[in-house]
KEVEXTI-947944 format. One record per residue (C-alpha): residue in one letter; x, y, z. Coordinates in nm, 3 decimals. Layout:
N
 code       u       v       w
    A       X       Y       Z
...
***
This chain:
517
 code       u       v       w
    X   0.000   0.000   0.000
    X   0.257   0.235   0.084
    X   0.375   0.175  -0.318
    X   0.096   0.261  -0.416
    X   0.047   0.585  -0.233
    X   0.398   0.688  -0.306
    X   0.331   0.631  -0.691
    X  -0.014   0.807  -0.634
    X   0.137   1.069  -0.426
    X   0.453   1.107  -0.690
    X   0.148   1.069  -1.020
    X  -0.039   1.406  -0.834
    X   0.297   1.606  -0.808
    X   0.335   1.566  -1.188
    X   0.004   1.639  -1.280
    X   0.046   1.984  -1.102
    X   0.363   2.056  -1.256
    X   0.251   1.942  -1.606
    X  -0.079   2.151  -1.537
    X   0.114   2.455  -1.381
    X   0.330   2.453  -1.720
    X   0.008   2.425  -1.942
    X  -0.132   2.752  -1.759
    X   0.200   2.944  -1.794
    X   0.195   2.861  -2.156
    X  -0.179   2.935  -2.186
    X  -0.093   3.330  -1.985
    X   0.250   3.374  -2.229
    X   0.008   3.302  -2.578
    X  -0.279   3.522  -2.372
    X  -0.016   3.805  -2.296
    X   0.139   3.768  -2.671
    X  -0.220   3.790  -2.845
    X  -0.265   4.147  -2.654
    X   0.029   4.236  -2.727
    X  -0.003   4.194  -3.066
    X  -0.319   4.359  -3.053
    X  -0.247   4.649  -2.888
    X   0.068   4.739  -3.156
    X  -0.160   4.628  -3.444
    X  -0.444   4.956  -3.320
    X  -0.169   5.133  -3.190
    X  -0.005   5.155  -3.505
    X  -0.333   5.268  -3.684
    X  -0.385   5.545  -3.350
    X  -0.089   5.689  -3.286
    X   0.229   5.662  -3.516
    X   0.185   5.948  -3.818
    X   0.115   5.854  -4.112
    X   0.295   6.008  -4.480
    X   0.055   6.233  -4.566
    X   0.112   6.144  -4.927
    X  -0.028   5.801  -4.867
    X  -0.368   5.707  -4.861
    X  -0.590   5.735  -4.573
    X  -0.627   5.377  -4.440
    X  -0.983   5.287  -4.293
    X  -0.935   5.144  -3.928
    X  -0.976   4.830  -3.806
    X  -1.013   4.671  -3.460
    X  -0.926   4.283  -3.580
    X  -0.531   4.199  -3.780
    X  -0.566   3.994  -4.089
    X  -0.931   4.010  -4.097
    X  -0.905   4.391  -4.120
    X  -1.207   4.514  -4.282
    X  -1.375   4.200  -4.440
    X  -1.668   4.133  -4.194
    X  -1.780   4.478  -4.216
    X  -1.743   4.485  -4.607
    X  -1.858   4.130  -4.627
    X  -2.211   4.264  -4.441
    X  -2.304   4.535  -4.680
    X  -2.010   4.655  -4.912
    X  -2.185   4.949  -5.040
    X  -2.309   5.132  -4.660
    X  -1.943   5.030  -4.581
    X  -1.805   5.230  -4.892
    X  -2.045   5.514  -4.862
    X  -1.960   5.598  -4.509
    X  -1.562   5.560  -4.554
    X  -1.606   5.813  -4.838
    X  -1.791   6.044  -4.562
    X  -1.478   6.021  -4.354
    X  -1.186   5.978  -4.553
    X  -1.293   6.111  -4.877
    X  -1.292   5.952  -5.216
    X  -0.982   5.772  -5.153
    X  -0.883   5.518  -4.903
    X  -0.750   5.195  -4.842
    X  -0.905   4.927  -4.617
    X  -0.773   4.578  -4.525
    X  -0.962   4.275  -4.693
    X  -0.799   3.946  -4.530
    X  -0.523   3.917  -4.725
    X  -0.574   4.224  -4.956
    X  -0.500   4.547  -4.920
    X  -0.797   4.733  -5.128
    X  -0.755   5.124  -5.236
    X  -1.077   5.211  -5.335
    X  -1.120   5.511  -5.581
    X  -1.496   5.681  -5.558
    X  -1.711   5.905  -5.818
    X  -1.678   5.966  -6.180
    X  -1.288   6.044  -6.136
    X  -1.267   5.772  -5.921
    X  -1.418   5.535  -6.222
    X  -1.198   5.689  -6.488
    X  -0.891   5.660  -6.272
    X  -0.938   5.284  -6.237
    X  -1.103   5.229  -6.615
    X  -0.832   5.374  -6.812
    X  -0.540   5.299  -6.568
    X  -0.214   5.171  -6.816
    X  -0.217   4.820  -6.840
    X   0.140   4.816  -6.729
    X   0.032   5.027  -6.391
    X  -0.257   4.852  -6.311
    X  -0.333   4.519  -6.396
    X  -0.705   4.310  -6.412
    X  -0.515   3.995  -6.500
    X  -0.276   4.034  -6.198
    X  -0.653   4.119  -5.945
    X  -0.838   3.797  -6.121
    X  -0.658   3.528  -6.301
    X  -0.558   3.321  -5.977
    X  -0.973   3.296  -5.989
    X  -1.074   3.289  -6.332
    X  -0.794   3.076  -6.503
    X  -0.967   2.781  -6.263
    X  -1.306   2.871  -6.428
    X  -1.237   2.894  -6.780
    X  -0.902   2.755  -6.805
    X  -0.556   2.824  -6.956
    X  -0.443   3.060  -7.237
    X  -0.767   3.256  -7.260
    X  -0.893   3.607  -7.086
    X  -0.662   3.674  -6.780
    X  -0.458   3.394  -6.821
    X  -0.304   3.510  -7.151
    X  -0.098   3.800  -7.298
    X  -0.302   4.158  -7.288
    X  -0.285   4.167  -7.692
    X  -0.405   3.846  -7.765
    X  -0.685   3.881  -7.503
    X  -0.763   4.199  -7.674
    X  -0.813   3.976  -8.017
    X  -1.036   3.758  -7.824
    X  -1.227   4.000  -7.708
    X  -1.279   4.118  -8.080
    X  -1.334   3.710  -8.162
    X  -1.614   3.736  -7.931
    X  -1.822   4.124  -8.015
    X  -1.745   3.940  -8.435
    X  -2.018   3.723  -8.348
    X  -2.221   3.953  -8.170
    X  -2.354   4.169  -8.414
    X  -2.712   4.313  -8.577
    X  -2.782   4.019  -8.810
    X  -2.690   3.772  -8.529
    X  -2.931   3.937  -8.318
    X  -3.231   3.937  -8.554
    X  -3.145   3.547  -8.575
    X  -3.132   3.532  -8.168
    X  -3.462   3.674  -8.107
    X  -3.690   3.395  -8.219
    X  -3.482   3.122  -8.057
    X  -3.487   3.325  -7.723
    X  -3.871   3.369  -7.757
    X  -3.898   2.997  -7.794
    X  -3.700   2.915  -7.503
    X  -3.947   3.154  -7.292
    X  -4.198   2.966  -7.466
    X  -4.084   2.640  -7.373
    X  -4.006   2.756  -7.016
    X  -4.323   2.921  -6.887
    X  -4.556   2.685  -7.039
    X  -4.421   2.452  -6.844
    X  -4.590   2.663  -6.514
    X  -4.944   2.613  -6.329
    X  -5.222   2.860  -6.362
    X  -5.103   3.064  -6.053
    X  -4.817   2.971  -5.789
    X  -4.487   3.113  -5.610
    X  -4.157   3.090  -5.783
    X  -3.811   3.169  -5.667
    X  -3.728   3.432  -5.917
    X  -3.372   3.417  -5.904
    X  -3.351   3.087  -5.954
    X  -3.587   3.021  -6.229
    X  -3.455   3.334  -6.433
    X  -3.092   3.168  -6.385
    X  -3.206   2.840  -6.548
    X  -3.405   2.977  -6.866
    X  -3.130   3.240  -6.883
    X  -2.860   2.949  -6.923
    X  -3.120   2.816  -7.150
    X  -3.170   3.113  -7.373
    X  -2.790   3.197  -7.425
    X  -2.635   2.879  -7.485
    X  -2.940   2.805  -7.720
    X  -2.885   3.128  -7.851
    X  -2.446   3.220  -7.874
    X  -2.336   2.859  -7.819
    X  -2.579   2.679  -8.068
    X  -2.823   2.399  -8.107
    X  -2.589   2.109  -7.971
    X  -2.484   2.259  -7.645
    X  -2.826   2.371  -7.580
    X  -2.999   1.990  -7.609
    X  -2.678   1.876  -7.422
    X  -2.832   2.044  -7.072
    X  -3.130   1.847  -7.047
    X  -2.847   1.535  -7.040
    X  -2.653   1.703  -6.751
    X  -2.438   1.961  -6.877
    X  -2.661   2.215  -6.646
    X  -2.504   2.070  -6.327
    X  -2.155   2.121  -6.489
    X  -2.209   2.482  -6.521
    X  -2.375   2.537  -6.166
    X  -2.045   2.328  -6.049
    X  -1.832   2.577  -6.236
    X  -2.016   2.875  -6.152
    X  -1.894   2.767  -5.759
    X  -1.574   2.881  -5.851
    X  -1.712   3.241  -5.858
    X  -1.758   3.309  -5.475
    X  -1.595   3.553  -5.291
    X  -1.372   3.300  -5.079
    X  -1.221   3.185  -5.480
    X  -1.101   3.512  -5.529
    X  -0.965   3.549  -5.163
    X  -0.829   3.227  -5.178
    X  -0.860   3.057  -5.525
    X  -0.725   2.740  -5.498
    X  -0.807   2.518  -5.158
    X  -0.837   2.168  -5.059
    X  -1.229   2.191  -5.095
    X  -1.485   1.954  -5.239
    X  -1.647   2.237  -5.424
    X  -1.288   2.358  -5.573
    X  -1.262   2.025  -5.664
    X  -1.619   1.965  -5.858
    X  -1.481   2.323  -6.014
    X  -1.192   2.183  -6.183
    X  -1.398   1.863  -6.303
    X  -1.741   2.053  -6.476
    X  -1.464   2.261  -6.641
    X  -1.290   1.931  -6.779
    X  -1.604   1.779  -6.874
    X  -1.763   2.068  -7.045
    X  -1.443   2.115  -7.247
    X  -1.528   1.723  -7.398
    X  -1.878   1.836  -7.449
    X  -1.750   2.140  -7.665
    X  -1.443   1.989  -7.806
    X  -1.672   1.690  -7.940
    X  -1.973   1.987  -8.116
    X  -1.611   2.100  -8.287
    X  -1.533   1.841  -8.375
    X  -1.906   1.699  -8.513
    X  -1.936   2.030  -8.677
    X  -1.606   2.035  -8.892
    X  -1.669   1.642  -8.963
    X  -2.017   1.681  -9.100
    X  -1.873   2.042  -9.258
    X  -2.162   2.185  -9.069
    X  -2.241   2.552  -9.085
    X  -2.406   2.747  -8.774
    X  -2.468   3.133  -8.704
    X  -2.358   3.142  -8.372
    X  -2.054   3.192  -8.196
    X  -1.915   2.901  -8.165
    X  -1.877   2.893  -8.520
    X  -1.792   3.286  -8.564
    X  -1.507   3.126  -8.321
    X  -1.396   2.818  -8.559
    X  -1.349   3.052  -8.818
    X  -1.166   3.328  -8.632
    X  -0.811   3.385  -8.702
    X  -0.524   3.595  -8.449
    X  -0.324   3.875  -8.677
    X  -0.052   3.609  -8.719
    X  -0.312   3.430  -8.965
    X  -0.320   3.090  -8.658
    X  -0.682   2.958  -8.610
    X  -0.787   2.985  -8.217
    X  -0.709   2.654  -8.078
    X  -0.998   2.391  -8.015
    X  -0.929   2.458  -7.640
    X  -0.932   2.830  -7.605
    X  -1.277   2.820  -7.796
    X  -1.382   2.608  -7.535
    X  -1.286   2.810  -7.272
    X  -1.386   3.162  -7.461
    X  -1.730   2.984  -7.489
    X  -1.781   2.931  -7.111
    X  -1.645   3.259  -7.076
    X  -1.871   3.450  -7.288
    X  -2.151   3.226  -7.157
    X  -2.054   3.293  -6.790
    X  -2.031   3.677  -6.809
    X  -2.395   3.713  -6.963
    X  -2.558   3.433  -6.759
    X  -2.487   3.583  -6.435
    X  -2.569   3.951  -6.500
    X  -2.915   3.872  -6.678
    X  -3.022   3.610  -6.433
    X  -2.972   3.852  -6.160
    X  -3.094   4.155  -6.324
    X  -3.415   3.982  -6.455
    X  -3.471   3.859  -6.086
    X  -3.461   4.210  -5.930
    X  -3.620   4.353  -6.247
    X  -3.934   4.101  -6.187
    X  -3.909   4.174  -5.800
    X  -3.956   4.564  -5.861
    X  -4.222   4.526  -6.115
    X  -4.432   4.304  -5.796
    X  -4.453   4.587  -5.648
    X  -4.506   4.811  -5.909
    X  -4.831   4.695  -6.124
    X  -4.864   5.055  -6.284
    X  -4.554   5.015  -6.473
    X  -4.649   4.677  -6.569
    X  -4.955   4.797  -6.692
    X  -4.727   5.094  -6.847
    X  -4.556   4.817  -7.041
    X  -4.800   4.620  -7.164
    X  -4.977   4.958  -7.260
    X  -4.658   5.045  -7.456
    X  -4.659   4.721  -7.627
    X  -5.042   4.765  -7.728
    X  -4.940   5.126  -7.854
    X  -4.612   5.087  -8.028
    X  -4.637   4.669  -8.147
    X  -5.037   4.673  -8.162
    X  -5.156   4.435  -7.935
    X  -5.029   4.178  -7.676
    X  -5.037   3.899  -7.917
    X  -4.726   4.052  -8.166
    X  -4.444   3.800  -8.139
    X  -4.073   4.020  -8.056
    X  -3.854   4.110  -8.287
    X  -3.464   4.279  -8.334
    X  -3.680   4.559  -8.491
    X  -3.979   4.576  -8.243
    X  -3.835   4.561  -7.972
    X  -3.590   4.863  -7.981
    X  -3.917   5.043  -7.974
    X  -3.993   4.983  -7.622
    X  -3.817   5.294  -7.473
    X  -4.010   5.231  -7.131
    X  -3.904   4.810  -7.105
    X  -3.553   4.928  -7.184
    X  -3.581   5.155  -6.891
    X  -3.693   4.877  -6.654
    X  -3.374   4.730  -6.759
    X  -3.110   5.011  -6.721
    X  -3.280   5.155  -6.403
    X  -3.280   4.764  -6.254
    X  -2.876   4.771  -6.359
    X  -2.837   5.129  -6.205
    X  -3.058   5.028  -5.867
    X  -2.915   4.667  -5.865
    X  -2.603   4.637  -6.044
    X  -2.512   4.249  -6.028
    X  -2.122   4.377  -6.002
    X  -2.122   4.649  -5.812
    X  -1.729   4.684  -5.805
    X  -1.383   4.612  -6.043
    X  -1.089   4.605  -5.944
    X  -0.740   4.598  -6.100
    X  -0.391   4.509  -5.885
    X  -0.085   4.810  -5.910
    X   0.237   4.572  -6.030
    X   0.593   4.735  -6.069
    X   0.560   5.037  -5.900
    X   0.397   5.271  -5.677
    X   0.106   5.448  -5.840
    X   0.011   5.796  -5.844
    X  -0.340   5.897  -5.804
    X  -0.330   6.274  -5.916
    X  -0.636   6.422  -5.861
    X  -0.549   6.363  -5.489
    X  -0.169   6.352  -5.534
    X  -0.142   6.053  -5.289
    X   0.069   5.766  -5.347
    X  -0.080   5.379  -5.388
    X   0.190   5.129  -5.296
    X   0.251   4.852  -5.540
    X   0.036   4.506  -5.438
    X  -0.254   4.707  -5.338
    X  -0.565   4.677  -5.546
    X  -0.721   4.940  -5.666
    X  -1.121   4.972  -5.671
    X  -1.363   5.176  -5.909
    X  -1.733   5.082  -5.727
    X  -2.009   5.187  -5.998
    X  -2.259   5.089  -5.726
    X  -2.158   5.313  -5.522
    X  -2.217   5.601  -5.766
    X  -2.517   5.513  -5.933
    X  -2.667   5.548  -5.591
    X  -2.529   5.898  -5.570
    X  -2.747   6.204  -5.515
    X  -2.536   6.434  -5.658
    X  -2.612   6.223  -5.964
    X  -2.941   6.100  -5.908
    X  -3.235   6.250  -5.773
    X  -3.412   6.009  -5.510
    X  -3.115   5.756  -5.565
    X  -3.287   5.472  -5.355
    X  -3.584   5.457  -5.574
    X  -3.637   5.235  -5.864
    X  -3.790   5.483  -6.072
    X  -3.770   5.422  -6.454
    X  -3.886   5.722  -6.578
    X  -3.602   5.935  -6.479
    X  -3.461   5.766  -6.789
    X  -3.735   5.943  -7.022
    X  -3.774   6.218  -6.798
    X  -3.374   6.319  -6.828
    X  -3.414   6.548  -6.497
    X  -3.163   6.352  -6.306
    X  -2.838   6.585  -6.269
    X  -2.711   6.295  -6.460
    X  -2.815   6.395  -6.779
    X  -2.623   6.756  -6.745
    X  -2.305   6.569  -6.584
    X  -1.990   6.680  -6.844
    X  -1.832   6.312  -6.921
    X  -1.498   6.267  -7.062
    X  -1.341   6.220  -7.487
    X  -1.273   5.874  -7.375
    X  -1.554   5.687  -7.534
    X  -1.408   5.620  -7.886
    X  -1.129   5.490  -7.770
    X  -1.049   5.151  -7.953
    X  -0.858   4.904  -7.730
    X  -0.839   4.631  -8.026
    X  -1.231   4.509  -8.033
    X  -1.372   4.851  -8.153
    X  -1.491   5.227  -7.965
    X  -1.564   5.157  -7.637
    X  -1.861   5.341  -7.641
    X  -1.898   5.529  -7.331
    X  -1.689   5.739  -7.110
    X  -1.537   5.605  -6.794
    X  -1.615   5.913  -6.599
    X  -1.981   5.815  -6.668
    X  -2.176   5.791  -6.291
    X  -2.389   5.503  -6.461
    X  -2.119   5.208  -6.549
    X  -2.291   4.868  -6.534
    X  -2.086   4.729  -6.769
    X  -1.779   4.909  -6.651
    X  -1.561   5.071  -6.868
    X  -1.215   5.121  -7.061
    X  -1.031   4.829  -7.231
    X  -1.182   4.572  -7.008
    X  -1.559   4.682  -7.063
    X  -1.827   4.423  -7.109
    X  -1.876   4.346  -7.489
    X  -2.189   4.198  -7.440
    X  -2.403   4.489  -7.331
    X  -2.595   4.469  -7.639
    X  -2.706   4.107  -7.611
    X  -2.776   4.182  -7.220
    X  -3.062   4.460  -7.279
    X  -3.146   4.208  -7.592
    X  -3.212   3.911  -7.357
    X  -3.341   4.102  -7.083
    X  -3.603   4.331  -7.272
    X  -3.705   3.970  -7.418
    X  -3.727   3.775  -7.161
    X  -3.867   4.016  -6.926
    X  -4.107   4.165  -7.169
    X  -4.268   3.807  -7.245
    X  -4.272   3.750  -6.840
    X  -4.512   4.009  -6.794
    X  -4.734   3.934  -7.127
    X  -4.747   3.595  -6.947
    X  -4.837   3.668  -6.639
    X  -4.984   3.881  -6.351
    X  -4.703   3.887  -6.036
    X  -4.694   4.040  -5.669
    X  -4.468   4.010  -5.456
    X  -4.458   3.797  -5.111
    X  -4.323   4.054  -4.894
    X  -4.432   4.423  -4.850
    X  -4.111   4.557  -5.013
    X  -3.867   4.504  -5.245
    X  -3.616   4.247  -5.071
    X  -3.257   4.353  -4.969
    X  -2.956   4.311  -5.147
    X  -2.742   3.944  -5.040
    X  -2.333   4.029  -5.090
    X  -2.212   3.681  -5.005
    X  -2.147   3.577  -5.392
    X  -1.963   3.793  -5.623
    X  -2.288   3.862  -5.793
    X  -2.514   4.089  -5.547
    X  -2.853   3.854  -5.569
    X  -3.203   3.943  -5.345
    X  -3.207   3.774  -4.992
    X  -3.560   3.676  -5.069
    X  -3.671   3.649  -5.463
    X  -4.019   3.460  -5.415
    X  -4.283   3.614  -5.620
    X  -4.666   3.515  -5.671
    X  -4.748   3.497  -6.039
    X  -5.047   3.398  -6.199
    X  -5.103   3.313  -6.569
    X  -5.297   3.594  -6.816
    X  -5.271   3.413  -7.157
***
């Protein structure tokens, strides 16, 4: 017994040491944290700052920085640094370091930045190269992107559009007939699928549109995972969803490679862009190879799908809660097409002034990207409307969203009103813009100044090529929505933005519909 208490006894002694260590350790890590802390606010308090650098936005939490706040509601969390610090400031975003550059200057500064001073492919190709794949967009040199981008507007033009309207009807056709008399619907989501339905039917052609009912519509909401904001914090991790990323953009590559392939075979001939791609050439006189088509398909594909889905979901969200401009529309329709019964057209439809204001004042209200952003390589950069410097590494930020919703701008900026369009009393419409708009990057005159307040499709050499198709789609799509049906919506107002995808969707899109015809 007396072993036994001596081991005991001995056992005890050890467990106090071993447990005194483990609380000294736990105090030294305690102590170091505050530390830590208290340099890391300290630093932001009290040491002074160059005052040729930007103003950097404070932050209570190291690493993190500003990201939860951002994260919550981007756009109160830009408008209220701008009330403090001005146009121009930096903030921390995890890993990031994020100048952002406010207003029209703001927008022009960023838009028309040198390529060699500010770079989009150094801000997004660790995300998008995953997406589309090699040798294509960001993941390429600047000139031959350019050409792409030329590849691409080549097969967007008038004639194609007169072809696309019918086959985008039918889809809408197809789609809604397929509803009850009356019910709820998730707008967001249904929009999504007919407007995956409607492009690839319509740009990609005949093949890859049958090829969805067999599948190839879980590839692309696999690949469209890859567009979160965690991919472009971090764009490559360990993660099942990273992984089912990689493999939808492998498989739909065999998918396209094999319509190629079928096409040149059976010397098949399509208007679409697929082929306006098989028969593009770079200024060197080289075809595009079968695997950059691929990847400038789902590209092209991708950058239309997600801004009409979410713009058509807002749009129809607005218009619940606004039946006098639906009846506005359809009254338009009556008075410029005839009646309710005229099928769309290329032609017709540029006619309806008021459904192509639903659209714009949806994009201005709701932009789906509501910020771009470009990284400064090989030197410091100097903003010189403020004279302050921008350290190299640091992105820079233009944030259209922030001043669409501008009242210098805008007159009652927080309502969806789509007669200020028509109206043209917004200060807007008086606003002096810059020369820039005919400048011609290598895929033709940009077509709108970068100092513009209203930039949905952003501006400069990296501007969206497909605006055209966009209000084409949309003015469709919506525009045969509401000849369809009656809607209302499920809440008592419009529902509030959700910023936890790179694409700002509603919180809540469930609308009440009911069928007319």
């Amino acid at each position: 017994m007396a072993i036994v208490s001596t081991l005991i006894s001995k056992g005890y002694n050890e467990f106090l040491q071993f447990s005194f260590m483990e609380v000294n350790l736990f105090y030294k890590i305690l102590i170091g944290i505050v530390v830590y802390w208290s340099l890391y606010v300290s630093s932001q308090t009290f040491i002074r700052k160059d005052s040729k650098m930007v103003p950097t936005v404070f932050s209570y939490v190291p690493f993190m920085g500003n990201a939860i706040e951002f994260g919550k509601d981007p756009i109160s969390f830009l408008k209220s640094c701008q009330a403090i610090y001005g146009d121009v400031f930096t903030f921390q975003l995890m890993n990031k370091k994020v100048t952002a550059c406010l207003g029209p200057d703001g927008n022009q500064f960023v838009f028309n930045a040198r390529q060699t001073h500010a770079s989009a492919a150094a801000a997004y190709n660790d995300m998008t190269k995953y997406v589309f794949g090699k040798d294509i967009v960001f993941d390429t040199a600047h000139s031959i992107f350019m050409e792409q981008k030329r590849f691409i507007k080549a097969g967007l033009n008038v004639e194609t559009f007169k072809k696309d309207v019918p086959l985008i009807l039918e889809e809408c056709d197809l789609f809604f007939d397929k509803f009850e008399k009356s019910g709820e619907i998730d707008a967001y989501h249904m929009f999504g699928a007919l407007i995956i339905n409607t492009a690839s039917r319509a740009l990609l052609g005949p093949e890859i549109r049958n090829a969805l009912d067999d599948g190839v519509a879980q590839l692309y909401y696999d690949l469209d995972q890859g567009f979160r904001p965690i991919n472009f914090m971090f764009p490559n991790l360990p993660l099942p969803a990273y992984r089912k990323r990689d493999e939808a953009r492998e498989k739909l590559a065999v998918v396209y490679e094999k319509v190629i392939k079928n096409r040149r075979d059976n010397k098949e001939v399509h208007d679409d862009l697929l082929q306006s791609l098989m028969n593009s050439k770079y200024k060197d006189g080289s075809p595009v190879p079968d695997a950059q088509i691929c990847g400038i398909l789902t590209a092209a594909l991708f950058g239309g799908q997600h801004t009409s889905s979410t713009t058509s979901a807002w749009a129809s969200l607005e218009l619940a809660h606004r039946p006098d401009i639906v009846k506005a529309l359809r009254e338009e329709m009556i008075e410029k097409l005839g009646s309710l019964q005229v099928d769309f057209t290329y032609e017709n439809l540029d006619k309806l002034e008021l459904l192509e204001d639903v659209v714009r004042e949806t994009l201005r209200l709701h932009p789906p990207i509501f910020n771009m952003m470009r990284r400064v390589v090989n030197e410091d950069m100097l903003h010189e409307k403020s004279g302050l410097m921008i350290p190299q590494g640091n992105y820079i930020c233009a944030a259209p969203g922030v001043t669409q919703i501008d009242a210098t701008y805008f007159n009652e900026p927080m309502k969806w009103n789509p007669y200020r369009w028509s109206e043209k009393t917004d200060p807007v419409h008086q606003y002096e813009q810059g020369d820039d708009a005919n400048i011609d990057y290598g895929f033709g005159a940009v077509g709108i100044s970068s100092r513009s307040p209203f930039l949905p499709f952003g501006a400069g050499r990296h501007r969206c090529i497909g605006e055209k198709f966009g209000y084409l789609q949309l003015k469709a799509i919506i525009g045969t929505f509401v000849k369809k049906f009656d809607i209302e919506g499920t809440t008592p107002n419009v529902p509030k933005p959700d910023y936890t995808s790179m694409v700002v969707v509603p919180e809540n899109s469930k609308i009440k519909f009911t069928r007319r015809v």
